[in-house]
Backbone as a ProteinNet text record, in pm:
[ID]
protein_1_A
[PRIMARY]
XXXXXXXXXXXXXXXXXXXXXXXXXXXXXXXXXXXXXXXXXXXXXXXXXXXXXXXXXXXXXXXXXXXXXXXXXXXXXXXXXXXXXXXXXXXXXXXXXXXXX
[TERTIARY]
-3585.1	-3448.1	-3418	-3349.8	-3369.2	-3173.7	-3156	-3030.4	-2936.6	-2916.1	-2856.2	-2842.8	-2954.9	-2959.4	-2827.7	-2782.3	-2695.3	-2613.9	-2550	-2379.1	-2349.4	-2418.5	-2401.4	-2370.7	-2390.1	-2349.2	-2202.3	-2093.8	-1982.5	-1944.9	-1968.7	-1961.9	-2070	-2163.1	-2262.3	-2227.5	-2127.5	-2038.7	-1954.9	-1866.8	-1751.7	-1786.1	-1879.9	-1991.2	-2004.2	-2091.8	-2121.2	-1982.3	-1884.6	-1795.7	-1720.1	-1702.9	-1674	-1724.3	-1862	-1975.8	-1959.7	-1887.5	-1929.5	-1742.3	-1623	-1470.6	-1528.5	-1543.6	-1577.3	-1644.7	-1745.7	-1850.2	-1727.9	-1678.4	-1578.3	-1482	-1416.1	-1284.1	-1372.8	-1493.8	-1533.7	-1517	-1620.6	-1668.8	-1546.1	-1434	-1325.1	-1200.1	-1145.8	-1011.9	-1010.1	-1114.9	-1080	-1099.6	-1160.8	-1178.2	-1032.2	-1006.2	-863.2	-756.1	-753.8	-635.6	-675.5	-742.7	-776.3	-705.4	-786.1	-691.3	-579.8	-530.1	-373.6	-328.7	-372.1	-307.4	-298.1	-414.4	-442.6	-342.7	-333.2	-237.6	-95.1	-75.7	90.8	117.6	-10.5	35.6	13.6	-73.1	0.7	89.3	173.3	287.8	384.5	386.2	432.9	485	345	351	378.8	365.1	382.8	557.7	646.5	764.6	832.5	751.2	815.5	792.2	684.6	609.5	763.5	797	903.9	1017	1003.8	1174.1	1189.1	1087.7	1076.4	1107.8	1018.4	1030.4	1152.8	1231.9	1330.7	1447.8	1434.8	1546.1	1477.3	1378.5	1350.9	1405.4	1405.9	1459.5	1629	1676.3	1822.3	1848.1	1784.2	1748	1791	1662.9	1629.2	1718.9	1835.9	1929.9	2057.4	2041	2208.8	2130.8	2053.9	2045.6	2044.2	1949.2	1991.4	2157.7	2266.7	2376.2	2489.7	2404.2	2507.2	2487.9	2345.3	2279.3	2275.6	2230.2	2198.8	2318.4	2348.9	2495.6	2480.6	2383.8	2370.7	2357.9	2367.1	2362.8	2492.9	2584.4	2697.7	2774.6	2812	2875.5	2812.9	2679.8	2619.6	2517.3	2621.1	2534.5	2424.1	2410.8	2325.8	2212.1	2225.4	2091.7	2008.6	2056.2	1991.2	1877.8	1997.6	1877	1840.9	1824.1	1691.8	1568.6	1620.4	1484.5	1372.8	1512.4	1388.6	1349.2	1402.4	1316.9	1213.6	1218.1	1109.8	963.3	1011.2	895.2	899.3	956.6	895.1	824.6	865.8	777.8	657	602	476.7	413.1	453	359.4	293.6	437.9	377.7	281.5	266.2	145.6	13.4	36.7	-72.8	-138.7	-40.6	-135.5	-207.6	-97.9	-139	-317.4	-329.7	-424.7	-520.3	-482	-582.7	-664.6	-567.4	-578.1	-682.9	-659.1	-732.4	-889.4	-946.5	-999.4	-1139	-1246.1	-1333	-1463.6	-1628.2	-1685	-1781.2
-4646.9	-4651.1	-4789	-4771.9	-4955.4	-4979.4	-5080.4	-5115.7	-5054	-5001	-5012.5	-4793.6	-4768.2	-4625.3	-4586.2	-4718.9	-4690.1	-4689.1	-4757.1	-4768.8	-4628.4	-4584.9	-4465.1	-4347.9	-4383.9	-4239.1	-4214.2	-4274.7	-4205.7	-4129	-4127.2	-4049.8	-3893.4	-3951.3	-3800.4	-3758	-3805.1	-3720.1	-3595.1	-3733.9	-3677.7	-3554.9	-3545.1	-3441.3	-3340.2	-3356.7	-3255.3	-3184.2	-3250.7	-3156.3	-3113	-3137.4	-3108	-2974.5	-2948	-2878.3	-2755.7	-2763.9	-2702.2	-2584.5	-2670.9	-2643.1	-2568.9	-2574.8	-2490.1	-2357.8	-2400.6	-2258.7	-2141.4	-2203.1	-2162.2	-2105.5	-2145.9	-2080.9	-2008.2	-1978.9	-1899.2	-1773.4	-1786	-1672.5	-1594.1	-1676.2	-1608.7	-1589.7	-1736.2	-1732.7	-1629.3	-1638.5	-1609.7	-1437.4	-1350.1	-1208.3	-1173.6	-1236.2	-1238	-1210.2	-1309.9	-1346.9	-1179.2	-1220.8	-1038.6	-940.4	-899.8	-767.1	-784.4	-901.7	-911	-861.5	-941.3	-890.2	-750.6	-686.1	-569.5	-440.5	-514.9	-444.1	-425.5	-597.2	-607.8	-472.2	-492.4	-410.2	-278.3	-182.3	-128.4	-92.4	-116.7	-87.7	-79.9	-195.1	-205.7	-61.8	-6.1	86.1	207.1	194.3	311.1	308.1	219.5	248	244.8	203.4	287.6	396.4	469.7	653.5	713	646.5	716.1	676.2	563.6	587.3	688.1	696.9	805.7	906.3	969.3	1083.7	1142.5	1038.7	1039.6	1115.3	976.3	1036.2	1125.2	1204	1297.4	1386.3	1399.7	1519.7	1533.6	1423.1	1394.4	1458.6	1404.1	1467	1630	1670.5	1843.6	1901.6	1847.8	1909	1905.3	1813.3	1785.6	1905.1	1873	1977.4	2114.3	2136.4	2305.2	2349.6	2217.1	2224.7	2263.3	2201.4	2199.6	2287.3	2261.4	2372.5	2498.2	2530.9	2671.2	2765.5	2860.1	2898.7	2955	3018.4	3102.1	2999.8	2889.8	2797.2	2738.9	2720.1	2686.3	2714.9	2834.4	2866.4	2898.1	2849.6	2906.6	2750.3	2641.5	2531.4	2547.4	2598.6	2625	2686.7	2778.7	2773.9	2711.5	2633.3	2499.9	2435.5	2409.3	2335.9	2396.6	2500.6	2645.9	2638.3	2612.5	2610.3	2502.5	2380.3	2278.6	2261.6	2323.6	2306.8	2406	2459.9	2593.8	2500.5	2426.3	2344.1	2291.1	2175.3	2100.5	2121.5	2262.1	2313.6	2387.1	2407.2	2453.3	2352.5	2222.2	2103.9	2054.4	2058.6	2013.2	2074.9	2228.8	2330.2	2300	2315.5	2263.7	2132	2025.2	1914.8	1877	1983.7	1988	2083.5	2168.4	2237.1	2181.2	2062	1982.5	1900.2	1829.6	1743.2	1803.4	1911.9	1960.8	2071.2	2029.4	2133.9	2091	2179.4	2193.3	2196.2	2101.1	2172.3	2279.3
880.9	835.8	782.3	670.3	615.5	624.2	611.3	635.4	566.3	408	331	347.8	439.2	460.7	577.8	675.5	764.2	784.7	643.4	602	536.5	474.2	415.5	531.6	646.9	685.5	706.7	707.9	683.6	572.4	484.2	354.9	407.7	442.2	520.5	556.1	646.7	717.9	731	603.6	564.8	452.4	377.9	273.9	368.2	494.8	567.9	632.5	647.9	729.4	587.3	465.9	366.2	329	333.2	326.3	460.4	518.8	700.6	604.8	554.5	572.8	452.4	356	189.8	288.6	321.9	381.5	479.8	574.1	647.9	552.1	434.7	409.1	270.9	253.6	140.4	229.7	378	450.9	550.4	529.1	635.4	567.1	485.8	453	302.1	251.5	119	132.4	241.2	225.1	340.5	380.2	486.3	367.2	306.2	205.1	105.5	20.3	-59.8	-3.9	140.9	207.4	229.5	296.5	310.6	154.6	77.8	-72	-99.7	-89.1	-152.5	-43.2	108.2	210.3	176	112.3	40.8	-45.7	-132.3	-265.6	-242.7	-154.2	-104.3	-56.4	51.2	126.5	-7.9	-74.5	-201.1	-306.2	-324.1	-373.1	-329.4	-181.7	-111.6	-75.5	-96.5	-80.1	-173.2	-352.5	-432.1	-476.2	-409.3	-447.2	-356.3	-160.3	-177.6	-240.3	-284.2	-310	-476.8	-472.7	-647	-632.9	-520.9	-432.1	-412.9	-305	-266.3	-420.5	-513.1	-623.6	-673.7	-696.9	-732	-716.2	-564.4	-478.4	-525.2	-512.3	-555.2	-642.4	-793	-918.6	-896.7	-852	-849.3	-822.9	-701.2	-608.9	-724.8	-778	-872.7	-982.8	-1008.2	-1140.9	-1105.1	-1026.6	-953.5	-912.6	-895.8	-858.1	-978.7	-1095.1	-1213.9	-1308.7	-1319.5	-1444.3	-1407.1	-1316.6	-1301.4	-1269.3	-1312.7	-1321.8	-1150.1	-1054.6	-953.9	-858.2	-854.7	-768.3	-763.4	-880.6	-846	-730.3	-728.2	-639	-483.7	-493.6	-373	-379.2	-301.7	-296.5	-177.1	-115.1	9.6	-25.8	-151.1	-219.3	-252.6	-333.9	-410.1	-316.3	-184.5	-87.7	-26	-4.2	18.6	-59.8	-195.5	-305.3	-284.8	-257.7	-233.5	-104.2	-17.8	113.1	105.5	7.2	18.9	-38.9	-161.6	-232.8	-170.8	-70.2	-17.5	80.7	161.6	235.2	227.5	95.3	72	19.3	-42.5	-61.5	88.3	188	314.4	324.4	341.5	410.4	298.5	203.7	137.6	183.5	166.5	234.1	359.8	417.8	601.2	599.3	491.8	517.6	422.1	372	275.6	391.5	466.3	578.4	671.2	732	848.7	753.9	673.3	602.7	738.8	759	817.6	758.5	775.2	680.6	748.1
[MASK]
+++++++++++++++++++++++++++++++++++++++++++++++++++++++++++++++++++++++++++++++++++++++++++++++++++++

């Protein structure tokens, strides 16, 4: 070891733990951070599918309420119809869900 080799090791050091924090936040922080993201943008999207949903349904109900001359007077229909669709999308998906192979 010659003299001029032993001043240098603080910088070695400071390289190696430099070297140790990069390795650490490639292998942990940076696939952490992604999913959190990709989790955001889900939820994200998933509470504007319902809120679409939602006015959809709104939608369907006013127009079955106004347009259709046999619903006028018989608002309790209207939301018969759509509980009927919405109740066979449910069964459909429920039996998408549980399929067996």
């Amino acid at each position: 070891m010659g003299a001029g080799h032993g001043r240098d090791w603080p910088s070695q050091a400071a390289g190696k733990v430099e070297e140790a924090v990069s390795l650490v936040r490639d292998r942990a922080v940076r696939p952490i951070t992604k999913g959190v993201r990709y989790l955001i943008f889900a939820v994200l999207a998933g509470a504007v599918a319902l809120l679409l949903l939602v006015l959809l349904a709104v939608f369907a109900l006013r127009v079955l309420d106004t347009e259709v001359p046999v619903f006028r007077t018989r608002v309790w229909a209207s939301y018969l119809v759509l509980a009927g669709i919405f109740w066979v999308a449910g069964l459909l998906l429920t039996r998408m869900r549980h399929r067996r192979n």
